[in-house]
N, C-alpha and C positions, 0 to 999 in steps of 0.2 A: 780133345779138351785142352784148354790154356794148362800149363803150370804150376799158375797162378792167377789170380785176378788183384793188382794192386792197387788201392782207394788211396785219391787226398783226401783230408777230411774236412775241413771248414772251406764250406760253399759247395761240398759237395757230398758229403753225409748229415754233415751235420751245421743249421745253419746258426752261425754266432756272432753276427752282427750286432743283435741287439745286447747280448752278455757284451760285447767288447764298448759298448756306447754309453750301455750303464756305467762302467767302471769307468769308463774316461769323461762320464759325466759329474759323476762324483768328487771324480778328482775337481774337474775345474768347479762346482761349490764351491768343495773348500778349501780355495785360496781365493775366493769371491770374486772369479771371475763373472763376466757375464757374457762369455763365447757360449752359443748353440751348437750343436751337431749337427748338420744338416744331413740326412739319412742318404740322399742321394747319392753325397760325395763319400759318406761313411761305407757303401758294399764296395766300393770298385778297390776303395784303398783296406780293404785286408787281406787284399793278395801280392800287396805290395813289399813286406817286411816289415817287422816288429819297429822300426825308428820312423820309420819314413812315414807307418801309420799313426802312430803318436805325433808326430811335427803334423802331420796333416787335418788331424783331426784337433788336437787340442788347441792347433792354431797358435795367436796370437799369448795366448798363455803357456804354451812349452819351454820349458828349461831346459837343461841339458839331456839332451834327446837318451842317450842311455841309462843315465836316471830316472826319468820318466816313464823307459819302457820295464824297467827293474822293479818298481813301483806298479807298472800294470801288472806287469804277470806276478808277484804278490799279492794282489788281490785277487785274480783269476784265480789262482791257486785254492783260496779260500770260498771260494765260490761252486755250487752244484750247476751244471750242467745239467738243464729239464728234459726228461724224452718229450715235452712239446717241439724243442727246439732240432728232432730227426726231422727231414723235408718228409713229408707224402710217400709211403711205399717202399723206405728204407729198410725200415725192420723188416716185414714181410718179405721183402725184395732179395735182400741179402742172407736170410733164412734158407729162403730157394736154392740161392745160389749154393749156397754151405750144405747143406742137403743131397744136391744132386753131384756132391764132390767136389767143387771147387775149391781150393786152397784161397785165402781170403788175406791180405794185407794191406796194411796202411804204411805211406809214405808223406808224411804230411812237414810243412814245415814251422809246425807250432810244436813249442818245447818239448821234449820226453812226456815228462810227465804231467800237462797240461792234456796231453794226446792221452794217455790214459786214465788221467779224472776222466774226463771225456765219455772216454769208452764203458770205464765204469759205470759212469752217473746213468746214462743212457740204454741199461743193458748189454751194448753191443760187444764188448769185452768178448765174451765166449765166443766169439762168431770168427775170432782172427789170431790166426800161428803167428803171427810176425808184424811188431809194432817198431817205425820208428819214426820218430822225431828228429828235433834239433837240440844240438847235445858239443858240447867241448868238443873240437876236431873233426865236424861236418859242418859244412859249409850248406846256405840253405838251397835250396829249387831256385833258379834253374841250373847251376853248378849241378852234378851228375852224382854227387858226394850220398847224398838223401838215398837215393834209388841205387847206386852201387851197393851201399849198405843192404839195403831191402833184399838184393837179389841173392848177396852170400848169402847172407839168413835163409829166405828161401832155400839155398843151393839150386839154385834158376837161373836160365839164361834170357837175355833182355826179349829177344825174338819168341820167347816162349810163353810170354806172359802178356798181361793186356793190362794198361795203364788208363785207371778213368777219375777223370779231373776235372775242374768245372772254372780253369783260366789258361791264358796263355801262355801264365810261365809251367802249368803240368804239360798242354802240350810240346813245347819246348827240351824240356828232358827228356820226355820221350821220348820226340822224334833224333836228338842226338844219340841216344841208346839204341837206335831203329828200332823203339818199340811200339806196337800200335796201342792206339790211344782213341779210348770214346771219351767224348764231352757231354754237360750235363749242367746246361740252359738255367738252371736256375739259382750260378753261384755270383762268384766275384769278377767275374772277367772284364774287363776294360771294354766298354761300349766299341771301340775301332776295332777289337779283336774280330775273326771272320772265322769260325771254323766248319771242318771238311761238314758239308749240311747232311752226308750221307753216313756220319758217324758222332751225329749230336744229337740229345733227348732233351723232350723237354721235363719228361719226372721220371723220376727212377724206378717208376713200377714198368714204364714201357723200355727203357734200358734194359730190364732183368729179362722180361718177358721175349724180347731180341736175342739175348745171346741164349737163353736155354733154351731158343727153336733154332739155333744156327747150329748146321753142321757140323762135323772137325772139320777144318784146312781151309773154312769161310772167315776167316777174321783179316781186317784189311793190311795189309805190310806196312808198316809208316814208311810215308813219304809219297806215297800212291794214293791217289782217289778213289 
């Protein structure tokens, strides 16, 4: 058995594309723009960083890109997170997992405390020893800063744990940490990303149901097929 099992969480627990579209639609009301969101462009870029996805989304109406995202996440804050918004076989999925022993954590690179409104709003809270965010003096995914953190906490070593993410900056970290890494088809990932097809789901009730029929010592090595 892993060590641990370590979650990102937006695009891949939990999906919050639309919480992040409402607030940045809002925003552009009221200052009476009249930029739209187009949703398409809106999932690829939340895996991109808090600035890059404000410039990208608010468009031609963004200001000074870190006021704007200081401004978001103040109103995230203020905002419930619905357990409509877990994907398909999460809750259940992750029950299992915690159940049949697995140690459960989140490496996510939305703010501390955004990560645990989150977890709160959503139930999932009780299901995970080890929460961490983006915080003064970590640096986000794919910098190694995230998931170093994760793994003291744990007191885990990277090879001993299974990192599952649903972009190519999770797998990314990973594979620099040589840890293995499953994907999960239905987050933010950049349409050119390509991943290993032999360790990608497409929902996460058949993710859970994969590793609680795998043996010990069947989990793939990153960097190997």
């Amino acid at each position: 058995m892993p060590a641990a099992l370590i979650f990102d969480l937006d695009g891949t627990l939990i999906d919050s594309c639309r919480i992040c579209v409402d607030i940045l639609s809002d925003m552009l009301a009221e200052r009476g723009s009249g930029h739209c969101i187009d949703m398409a462009i809106a999932r690829p870029a939340m895996s991109h960083g808090g600035e890059r996805m404000v410039r990208a989304l608010l468009g031609p109406a963004c200001g000074e890109p870190a006021q704007e995202l200081a401004d978001f996440r103040a109103r995230y804050a203020a905002r419930t997170t619905p357990v409509s918004s877990l994907y398909p076989g999460v809750m259940a999925g992750l029950t299992r997992l915690a159940d049949r022993g697995h140690r459960l954590a989140i490496c996510s690179n939305k703010p501390q405390n955004l990560c645990e409104n989150a977890l709160a709003d959503t139930g999932l809270a009780p299901l995970f020893t080890v929460v961490v965010g983006t915080r003064p003096g970590l640096r986000a995914k794919p910098a190694p800063d995230l998931l170093t953190e994760t793994l003291r906490l744990l007191r885990a070593e990277a090879a001993e744990c299974i990192f599952i993410g649903d972009s190519e900056l999770d797998d990314a970290v990973a594979r620099a940490a040589a840890m293995p890494f499953h994907f999960l088809t239905h987050g933010y990932a950049d349409p050119a990303y390509r991943p290993d097809p032999g360790f990608a789901h497409d929902h996460f009730a058949g993710f859970a149901a994969t590793l609680l029929a795998q043996a010990p010592g069947k989990q793939r090595k990153a960097g190997h097929g």
